[in-house]
Phi, psi and omega in degrees: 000136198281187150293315191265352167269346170255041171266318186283324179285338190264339165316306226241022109355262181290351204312328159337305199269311200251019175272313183302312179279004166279321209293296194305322161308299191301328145346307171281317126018270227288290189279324167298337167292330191288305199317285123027314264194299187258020189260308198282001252224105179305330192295310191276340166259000178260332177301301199231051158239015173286354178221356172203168186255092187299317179289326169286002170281289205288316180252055127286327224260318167323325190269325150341275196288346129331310194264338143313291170322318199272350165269330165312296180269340176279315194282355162285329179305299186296326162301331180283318158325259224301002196254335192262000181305324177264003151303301178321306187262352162300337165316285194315322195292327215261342161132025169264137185275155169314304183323297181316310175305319196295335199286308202299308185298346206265335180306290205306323165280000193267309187291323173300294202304321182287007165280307220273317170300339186270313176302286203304343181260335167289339186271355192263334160282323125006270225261331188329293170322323188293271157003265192323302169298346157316291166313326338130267165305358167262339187288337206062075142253112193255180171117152164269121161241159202235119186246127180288134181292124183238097147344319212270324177296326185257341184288298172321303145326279194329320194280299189327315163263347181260013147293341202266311169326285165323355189258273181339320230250277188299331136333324195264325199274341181300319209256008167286301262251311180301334188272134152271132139026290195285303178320305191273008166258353190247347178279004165269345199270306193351148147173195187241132149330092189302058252241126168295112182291138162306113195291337178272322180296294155322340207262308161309307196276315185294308173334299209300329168253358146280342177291330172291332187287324175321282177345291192291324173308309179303338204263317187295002174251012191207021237228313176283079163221210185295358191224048189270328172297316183281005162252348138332297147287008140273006179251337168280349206269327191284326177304304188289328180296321189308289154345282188295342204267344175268328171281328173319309186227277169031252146274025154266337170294298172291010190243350152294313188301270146026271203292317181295293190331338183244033169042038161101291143010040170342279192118154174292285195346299188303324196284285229258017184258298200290301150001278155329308177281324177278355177278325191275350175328270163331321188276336194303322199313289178345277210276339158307315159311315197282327180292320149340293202260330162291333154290308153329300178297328171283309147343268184318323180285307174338306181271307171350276211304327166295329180304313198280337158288313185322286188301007198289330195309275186320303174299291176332322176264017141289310167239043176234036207275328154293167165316292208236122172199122174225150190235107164097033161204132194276312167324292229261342186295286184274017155307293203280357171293304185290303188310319148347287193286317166330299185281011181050033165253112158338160178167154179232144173234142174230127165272142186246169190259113143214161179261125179260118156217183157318137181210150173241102193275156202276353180190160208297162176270328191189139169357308190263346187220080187302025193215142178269328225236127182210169183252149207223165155216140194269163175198152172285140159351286183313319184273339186277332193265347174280311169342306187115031185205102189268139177209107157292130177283077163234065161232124175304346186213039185226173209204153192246158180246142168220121154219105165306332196273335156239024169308348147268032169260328234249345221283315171292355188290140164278137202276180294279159216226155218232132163228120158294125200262186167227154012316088177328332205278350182283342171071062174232121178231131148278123173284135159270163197245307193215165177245128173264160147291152209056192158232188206249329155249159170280155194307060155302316175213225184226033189280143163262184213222137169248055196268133204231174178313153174304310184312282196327300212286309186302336190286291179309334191263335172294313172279353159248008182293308181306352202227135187297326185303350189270152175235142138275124179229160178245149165234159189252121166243140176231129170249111184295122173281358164238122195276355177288352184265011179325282198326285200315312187297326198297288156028274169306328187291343200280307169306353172280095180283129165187156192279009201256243194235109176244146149234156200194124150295003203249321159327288174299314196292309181291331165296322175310333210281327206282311147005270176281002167289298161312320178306308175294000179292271204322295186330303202302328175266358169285321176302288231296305196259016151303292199307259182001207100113300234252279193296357183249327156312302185316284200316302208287269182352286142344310194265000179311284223298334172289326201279012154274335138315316188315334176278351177284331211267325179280353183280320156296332148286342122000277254254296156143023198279148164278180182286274209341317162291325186277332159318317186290354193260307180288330193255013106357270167306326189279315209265008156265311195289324171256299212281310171343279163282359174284346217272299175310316196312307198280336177289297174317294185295336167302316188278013171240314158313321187281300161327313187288353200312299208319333189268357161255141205289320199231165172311144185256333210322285174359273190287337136303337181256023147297283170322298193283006163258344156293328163280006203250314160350287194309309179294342190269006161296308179282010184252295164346282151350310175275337183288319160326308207254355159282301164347304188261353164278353180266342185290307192301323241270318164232000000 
């Protein structure tokens, strides 16, 4: 028998074994090659690079998805070792030297991965076209497009996984090379000692880690100020420690605790669930951790970014609320007025007032805005609800505030607040009464806005026309009544030269949408092959821990315990081993979403508690999968 027949034969062996991490590989594969394809793809960047740069995304998202995969296949790699371990030393017994076994280990990984690489790039050549319209439609880009065949895409893949390989490949030989004879027949025996923990220490450090985790839930809700970075890393740094130290100590202390109340005295249930997790406590604390807490973070970006689409409509017309607006030039006003009308598109137009001047608050607004003295611009009520943007006013002499660009600073100033304009020597203080969301002009310029009653305002204007610190300026805001007619009107808007100040919703909304659009691509397939990758760890393990059992298992169908009974002790165990950390994983992202709540204008709940029930779907397939795959290994056992 050659070397390559006993390559083959231990593939199809193991084939059991190695199929979910071939699935994954090829997957990863499969979305780094699309990634790869519309990053090298002339086509597809000329469609959209009038508003982001499409190609610097997909390779941040390629280097994302790389180094995922490449943690993904060496920590699997290293779980397929140690489980092949005693194959391994059975080589060596029968008179194959360690060269020999690595030549052997390395083949065998060198044909999985170049199958998997080969598989993953027909299918990605496949599939590509799906992707892009896929892409396409979330950016809203219509028209038939055609992705063009890329050498550089596929090469690229290729150096990239057979770099990934050679790592695996010197991995597999480090770990021949390091093991004695006895070390690789004993590391299925491997496990921890069951030790009475020091009760004052054990005791300390567990508190110690919810109190960090407290700490970081309080802090990601108190986090906006002049120190926002560092509180931002003391809230990520008190989670994560928090984190290993409640899987570390934490619930190994409870689950000792448990075990003393019931004098040793178990139970099967208790034998095959509790049991298991206190030998493994310690080596588990790691890779639960690293799941936790990357799963909380892939959480967060999911919704983050499905949130940031969902809402794109609504936040754009927040700090868009007319269509259509230009400021300080009456030409480019009635060009597009005619063009309008030339194209038989309805519409109401309106001019607004506004006073632009100085103002001064009576104490800093925020942390974050280290200044009292602002440039403010005024408008009437009146002029704004003719407009089409109705804002109550009801204080005669207090006023609404508006900036969509910092109104999450804004959200905690205590109301009402006194702003002084200037010239001071005129003694005109305005109350505010509320900071409202959005703003109250279209983005022309970044000025913020103050709008009070008609007296008030015709009163401000009377008393400041005269004086050079005041600018009068006028704007046109235009609302089209059929809105289907944006895309035609925007067109016209465009073609309108002028030196003075334009803005348009129809604009901001398709760069935003393409934007977050783009953002849910990435997210969703990074997210996708993260979930994979997290849940195929779980799963391999898992089937480590079964096929080591397996002599417990036959000894209780001996014994006459049925599978049912005993499925009840493991899916126990599963639903500590899955639920656990997906359950912090929704805690940690809920509380990262809320800290993040600022940057969006409107409720998210929705499109969070989308996302995280397609992941939490995707993931209980493999707690499934595993409950699967004890089932059919405790029915073998006798």
């Amino acid at each position: 028998m050659t070397l390559f027949d006993l390559v083959v034969r231990s593939m199809r062996k193991n084939l059991k074994h190695y199929y979910l991490y071939f699935f994954a590989l090829i997957l990863s594969v499969v979305l780094y090659f699309v990634f790869a394809s519309l990053q090298h793809d002339t086509t597809v960047m000329e469609r959209t690079a009038a508003s982001f740069n499409m190609s610097s995304a997909f390779k941040v998202a390629g280097i994302l998805l790389l180094f995922i995969s490449g943690v993904f296949v060496l920590y699997a790699n290293s779980i397929f070792l140690k489980r092949r371990s005693r194959e391994v030393g059975l080589y060596q017994l029968i008179g194959l030297s360690k060269f020999t076994v690595t030549r052997m280990l390395v083949t065998e990984n060198f044909l999985l991965g170049t199958g998997a690489l080969a598989i993953g790039i027909g299918i990605g050549l496949l599939v590509s076209r799906v992707f892009l319209l896929l892409l396409m439609k979330l950016v809203g880009i219509d028209g038939v497009l055609t992705l063009s065949f890329s050498g550089a895409a596929i090469l690229q893949t290729i150096v990239v996984f057979v770099v990934l390989l050679a790592l695996t490949s010197l991995q597999m030989a480090f770990a021949v090379k390091r093991n004695t004879l006895l070390e690789l027949f004993k590391v299925d025996q491997s496990g921890e000692r069951i030790k009475k923990p020091k009760t004052v220490i054990s005791s300390v450090l567990g508190i110690l880690g919810m109190v960090l985790i407290g700490f970081g839930y309080w802090l990601s809700g108190h986090m906006l100020n002049s120190l926002l970075l560092y509180n931002m890393l003391a809230v990520l740094g008190s989670v994560i420690l928090g984190t290993y130290l409640l899987f570390r100590v934490t619930i190994g202390w409870v689950l000792y605790q448990i075990r003393v109340s019931k004098n040793g005295h178990l139970g099967l249930s208790n034998s095959l669930s509790l049991a298991p997790l206190m030998h493994r406590m310690k080596a588990n604390a790691n890779s639960l951790t690293i799941i936790t807490v990357l799963s909380a973070m892939t959480l967060t970006m999911l919704a983050a970014a499905y949130s940031s689409f969902y809402s794109n409509e609504k936040e754009t017309r927040l700090v868009e609320p007319f269509d259509y607006m230009i400021e300080g030039d009456t030409t480019a006003t009635d060009q597009f007025r005619k063009a309008l009308d030339n194209a038989g598109i309805k519409y109401h137009a309106s001019t607004i007032e506004a006073l632009q001047l100085d103002g001064d608050y009576e104490k800093e607004l925020n942390p974050m805005l280290p200044y009292k003295d602002l440039q403010i611009r005024i408008v009437s009520e009146r002029q704004l609800s003719e407009a089409g943007l109705p804002i109550e006013i009801k204080g005669s002499n207090s006023g609404v505030f508006l900036d969509g660009g910092i109104y999450w600073m804004l959200k905690s100033v205590e109301v009402p607040l006194n702003l002084t304009l200037e010239p001071k020597r005129l003694n005109k203080t305005i109350s505010v009464e509320r900071f409202a969301e959005g703003n109250a002009f279209n983005m022309i310029d970044y000025t913020s806005t103050l709008v009070v009653n008609e007296e008030l305002f015709q009163e401000i204007k009377s008393e400041y026309k005269i004086h050079e610190e005041t600018q009068l300026n006028h704007a046109t805001a235009f609302n089209l009544q059929n809105e289907g007619q944006l895309e035609e009107a925007t067109g016209l808007y465009k073609d309108i030269e002028s030196p003075g100040k334009k803005s348009d919703y129809y604009t901001q909304y398709r760069n935003t949408l393409q934007s977050s659009g783009m953002l849910i691509f990435i997210a969703g397939f990074l997210g996708l092959v993260f979930l994979i990758s997290t849940g195929s760890i779980l799963y391999f393990k898992q089937m480590t821990e079964a096929e080591q059992e397996k002599a417990s298992y036959t000894t209780l169908r001996q014994l006459g315990f049925s599978v049912q009974e005993i499925m009840k002790g493991v899916i126990k165990k599963q639903v500590f081993v899955f639920g656990l950390p997906l359950a912090i994983g929704l805690l940690h992202s809920i509380f990262a979403l809320k800290s993040a709540s600022f940057i969006f204008m409107s409720d998210v709940t929705v499109p969070t508690v989308i996302a995280m029930s397609v992941y939490i779907a995707i993931y209980l397939i493999f707690a499934f999968l595993t409950v699967g795959y004890y089932r059919k290994t405790i029915k073998a056992a006798l």
